[in-house]
N, C-alpha and C positions, 0 to 999 in steps of 0.2 A: 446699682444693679446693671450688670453686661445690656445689651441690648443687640438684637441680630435685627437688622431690615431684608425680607425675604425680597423686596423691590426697590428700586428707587430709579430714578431716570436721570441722574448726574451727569452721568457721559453725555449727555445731549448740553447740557451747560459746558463742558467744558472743550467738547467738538465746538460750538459756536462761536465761544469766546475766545479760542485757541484761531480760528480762520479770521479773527480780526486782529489777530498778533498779540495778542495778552501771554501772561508765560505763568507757571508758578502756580497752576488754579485749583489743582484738588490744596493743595496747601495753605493757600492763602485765601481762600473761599468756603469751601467744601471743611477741611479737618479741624478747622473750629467748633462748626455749627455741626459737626460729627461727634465731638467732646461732646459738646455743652450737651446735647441730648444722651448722652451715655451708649451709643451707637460706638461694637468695637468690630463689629463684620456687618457687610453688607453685598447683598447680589444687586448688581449693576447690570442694566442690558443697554446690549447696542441696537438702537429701535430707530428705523428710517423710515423719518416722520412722513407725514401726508405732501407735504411740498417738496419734495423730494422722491417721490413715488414711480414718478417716470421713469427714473436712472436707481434702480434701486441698490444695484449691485455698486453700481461707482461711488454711492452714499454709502455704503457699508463700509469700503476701501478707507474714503475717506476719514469718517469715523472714528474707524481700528487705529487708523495712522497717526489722529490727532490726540485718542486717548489715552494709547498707550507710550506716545510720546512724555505726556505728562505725568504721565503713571510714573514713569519709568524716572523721570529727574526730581520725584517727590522722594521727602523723609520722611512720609509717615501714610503711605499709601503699601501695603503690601498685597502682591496678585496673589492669589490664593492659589497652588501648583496643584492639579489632581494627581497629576504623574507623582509625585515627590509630596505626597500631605505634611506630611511630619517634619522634613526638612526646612532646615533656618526659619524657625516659627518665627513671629510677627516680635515687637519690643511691647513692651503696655503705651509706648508712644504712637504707635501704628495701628491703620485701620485694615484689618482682613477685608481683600474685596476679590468677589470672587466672580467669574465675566460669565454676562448671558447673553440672549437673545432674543427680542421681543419681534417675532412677526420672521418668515423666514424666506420672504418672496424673492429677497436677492440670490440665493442659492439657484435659481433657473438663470440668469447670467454668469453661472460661475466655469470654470476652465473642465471640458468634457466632450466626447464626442456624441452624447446621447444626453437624455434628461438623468436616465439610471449613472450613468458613469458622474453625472455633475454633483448628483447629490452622492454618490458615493466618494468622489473627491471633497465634496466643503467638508463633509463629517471627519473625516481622514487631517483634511489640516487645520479645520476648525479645533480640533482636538490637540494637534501638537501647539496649539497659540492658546490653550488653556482655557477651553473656552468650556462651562462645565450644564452647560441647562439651555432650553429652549421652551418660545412658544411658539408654534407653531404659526396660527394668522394673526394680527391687529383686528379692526377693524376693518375687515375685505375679505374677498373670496379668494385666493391667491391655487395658486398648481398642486398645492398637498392638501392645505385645508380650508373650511371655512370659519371667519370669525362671526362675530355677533355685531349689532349696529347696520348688518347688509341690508338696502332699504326692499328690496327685491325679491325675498326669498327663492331658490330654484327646490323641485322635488328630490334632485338627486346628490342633497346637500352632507358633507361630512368627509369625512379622508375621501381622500381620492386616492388611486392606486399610488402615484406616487406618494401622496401621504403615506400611508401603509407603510411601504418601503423604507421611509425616511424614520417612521419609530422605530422599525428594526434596527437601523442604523445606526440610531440613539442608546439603545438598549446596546447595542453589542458594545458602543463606547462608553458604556456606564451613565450616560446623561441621564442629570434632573430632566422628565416631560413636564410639561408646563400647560393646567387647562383652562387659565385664565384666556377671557377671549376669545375661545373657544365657542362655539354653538354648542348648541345643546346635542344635536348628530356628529359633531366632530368631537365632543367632549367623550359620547358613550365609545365613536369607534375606537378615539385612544385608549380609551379604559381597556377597552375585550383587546384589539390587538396587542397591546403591551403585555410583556412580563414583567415586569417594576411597577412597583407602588405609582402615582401619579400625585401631583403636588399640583395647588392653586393658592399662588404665590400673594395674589393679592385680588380677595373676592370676599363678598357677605354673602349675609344670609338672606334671598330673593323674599322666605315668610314675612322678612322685616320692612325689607324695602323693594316693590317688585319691578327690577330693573333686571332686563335681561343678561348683565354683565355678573349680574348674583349669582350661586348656587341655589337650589332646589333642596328639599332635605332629601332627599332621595338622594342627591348628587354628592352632598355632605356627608351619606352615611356610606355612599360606594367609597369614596376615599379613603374614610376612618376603616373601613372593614379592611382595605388592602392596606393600612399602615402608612397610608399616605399623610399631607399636612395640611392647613390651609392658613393663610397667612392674610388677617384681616386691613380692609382698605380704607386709608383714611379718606377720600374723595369725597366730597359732600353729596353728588348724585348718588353714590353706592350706598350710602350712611340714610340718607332718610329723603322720601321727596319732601316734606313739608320743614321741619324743624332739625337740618344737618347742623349739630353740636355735640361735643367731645361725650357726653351723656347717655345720647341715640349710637354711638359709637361701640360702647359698651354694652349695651342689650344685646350687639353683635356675639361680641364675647362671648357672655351669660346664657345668649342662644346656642352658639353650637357648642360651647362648652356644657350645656345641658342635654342636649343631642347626641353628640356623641365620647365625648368625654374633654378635659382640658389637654390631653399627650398629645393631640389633634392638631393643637390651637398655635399660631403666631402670631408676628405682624409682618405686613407687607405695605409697607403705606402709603407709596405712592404720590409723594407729597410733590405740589404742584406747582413749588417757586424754584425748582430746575427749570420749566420748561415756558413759564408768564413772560419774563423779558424777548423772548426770543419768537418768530414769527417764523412757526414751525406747521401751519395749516390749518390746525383745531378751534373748534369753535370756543363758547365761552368756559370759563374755569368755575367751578364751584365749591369752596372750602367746606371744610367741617371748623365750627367755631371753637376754640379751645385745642384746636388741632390741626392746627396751619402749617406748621414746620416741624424738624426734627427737634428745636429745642422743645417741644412741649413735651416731649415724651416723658420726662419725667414727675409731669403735672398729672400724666394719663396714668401711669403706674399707680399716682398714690392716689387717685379716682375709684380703680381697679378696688384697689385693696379696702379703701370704704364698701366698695361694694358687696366685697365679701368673699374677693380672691386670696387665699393664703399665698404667704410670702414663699412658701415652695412651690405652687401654681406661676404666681407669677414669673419667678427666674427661669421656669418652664416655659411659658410660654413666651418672654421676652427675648430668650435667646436657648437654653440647653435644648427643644422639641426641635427647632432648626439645626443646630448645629448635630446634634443626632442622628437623624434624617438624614442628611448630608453625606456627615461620615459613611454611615451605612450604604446609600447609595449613590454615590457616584467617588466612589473608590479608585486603589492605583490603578493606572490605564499603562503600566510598562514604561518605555523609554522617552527619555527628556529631548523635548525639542521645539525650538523655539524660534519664529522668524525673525528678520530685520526691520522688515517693514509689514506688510499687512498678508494675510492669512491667504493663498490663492496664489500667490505673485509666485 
C-alpha cells in the first residue's frame, strides 16, 4: 500500500550531514528506510531549527543550498514541480518529494525595501524554486504569526498584519497553508482570512491527548467543513501523555475519523530520528512505541485494519486523501523556473 507522509523533517538530516562533507544522503540513508516503510511521496520542510534562530534567514539559505544539492545528484529523489505537475512523473524507483516550510521567520531578512515588498518577493521566488506549502510559526512568536509552546502569552496574539498579507500571498500562489503550530488565534485568523481550504499536516486530537499542539473538535470540524486534511502525528507527546504506543495512535484515527469522516484523514508523522543525532536546540524526544520510524508503517497499516478500517479507508487515508488535496490545491502556478543556488540570491 502507497503511503504519502504529509511531514517529515529529513532536510534537516541531510543539511547537517551534508555541512560535515558526507555526500549521497537522501540515497544512501533516507530512500531505503523510505521503501521499506512503503512511503512513495512525501512533504519535506525546511525548518530553521532553535539553534540557529538568530541568523534565521542565513539558515534558510543554507538549508536550500545543502538539500537541494543532494536532491539534485539523487536517483531516486524526485522534486515534485507545481508549475509542471504532470510533467516527467517520478519511476516506481523514485520518491515524490514535494518542498515546504516549517516556521517563516526568515522571510523578514529576505531582499526588499519594506517588510510588504520582502514578503512579496520570498513568495515570488519561493515559488519559482518549487516551493509548494507553508507554516507559518514554530514554536515562537515571529512578524506574521504566532505559534504554540510561547511561554508568555500576549492579548494581541494571532496574524499580525503582516501575517494577513503573507496568506494573501499564499493563496494567490496556490500554497498548501499549513495550521500545525499554529495557536489557537493564529489558527482561527488563518482559517477567516483565507480563501483555500487549510491543512494540518501533522496534528491530533487535543480530546485524546490535551496538548496544546492538538486540534480541538471544533478546529477538526472547521477544516473537514472547508475540505481541508489533517495529517496525524506520530510524536509520543501528541499520541498520549501517559501510555504513547502505536495503539493510542490509532484512537487518533478512529477519533477524528468518527468526527468528521475518514476523506479528512492522513498521516503526517513527524518521525523523530531525522532530527536525535544532531544538536538542533530541542529539548527531549518522546517516541510512540510501535512507531518509531518510517519502517513501522506498515505494522501501523495492518493495526488500522484489525481495527476496523477497510482496506479502501485505508489507501485513502495513507496516501489518495493527500495526494487529492494537493492536486486540487495547489495547482499549476504558470512558468517554469528554477534557481542555481538558493531562493533570494
Amino acid at each position: 500500500m502507497k503511503v504519502f507522509d504529509l511531514h517529515s523533517d529529513l532536510f534537516t538530516d541531510i543539511a547537517w550531514r551534508k555541512r560535515r562533507g558526507e555526500k549521497n544522503i537522501f540515497d544512501r540513508i533516507h530512500y531505503p528506510m523510505l521503501k521499506k516503510g512503503g512511503v512513495t511521496a512525501v512533504l519535506c520542510v525546511f525548518w530553521v531549527e532553535p539553534a540557529f534562530r538568530n541568523l534565521p534567514y542565513e539558515r534558510f539559505k543554507e538549508l536550500y543550498t545543502y538539500v537541494i544539492e543532494d536532491l539534485h545528484e539523487s536517483k531516486h529523489a524526485y522534486i515534485h514541480d507545481p508549475l509542471f505537475p504532470q510533467d516527467n512523473l517520478p519511476s516506481h524507483e523514485q520518491i515524490h518529494i514535494y518542498l515546504g516550510l516549517e516556521g517563516l521567520a526568515f522571510m523578514e531578512g529576505w531582499e526588499g525595501e519594506t517588510t510588504l515588498s520582502k514578503i512579496e518577493n520570498a513568495f515570488q521566488s519561493l515559488t519559482e524554486s518549487k516551493i509548494t506549502h507553508a507554516i507559518f510559526a514554530w514554536n515562537e512568536r515571529n512578524f506574521l504569526a504566532t505559534g504554540t509552546g510561547i511561554s508568555r502569552p500576549q492579548k494581541n496574539e494571532g496574524l499580525t498584519d503582516y501575517g494577513r498579507v503573507a496568506v494573501q500571498q499564499a493563496n494567490h500562489q496556490n500554497w498548501l497553508l499549513d495550521v500545525s503550530h499554529l495557536d489557537e488565534a493564529s489558527f482561527w485568523d488563518m482559517y477567516n482570512v483565507s480563501v483555500h481550504p487549510v491543512m494540518a499536516s501533522h496534528s491530533n486530537a487535543k480530546s485524546l491527548c490535551d496538548h496544546e499542539r492538538n486540534l480541538n473538535d471544533q478546529q477538526i470540524k472547521a477544516i473537514a467543513q472547508r475540505g481541508g486534511i489533517i495529517g496525524l502525528n506520530a510524536y509520543g507527546g501528541f499520541v498520549s501523555r501517559e501510555k504513547p504506543d502505536i495503539d493510542r495512535f490509532i484512537d487518533h484515527a478512529v477519533y477524528i475519523a468518527d468526527l468528521v469522516g475518514t476523506e479528512h484523514l492522513a498521516f503526517g508523522f513527524d518521525f523523530l530520528d531525522y532530527l536525535e543525532p544532531h544538536k538542533i536546540g530541542t529539548g527531549t524526544t518522546v517516541y510512540t512505541e510501535g512507531l518509531e520510524d518510517v519502517s513501522k508503517v506498515p505494522s501501523l497499516l495492518e493495526k488500522m485494519s484489525k481495527r476496523g478500517f477497510t482496506a479502501a479507508e485505508l489507501e485513502a487515508i495513507s496516501f489518495h486523501n493527500a495526494e487529492r488535496f494537493i492536486k486540487i490545491h495547489a495547482g499549476n502556478r504558470g512558468n517554469n523556473s528554477e534557481p542555481d543556488t538558493y531562493p533570494g540570491r
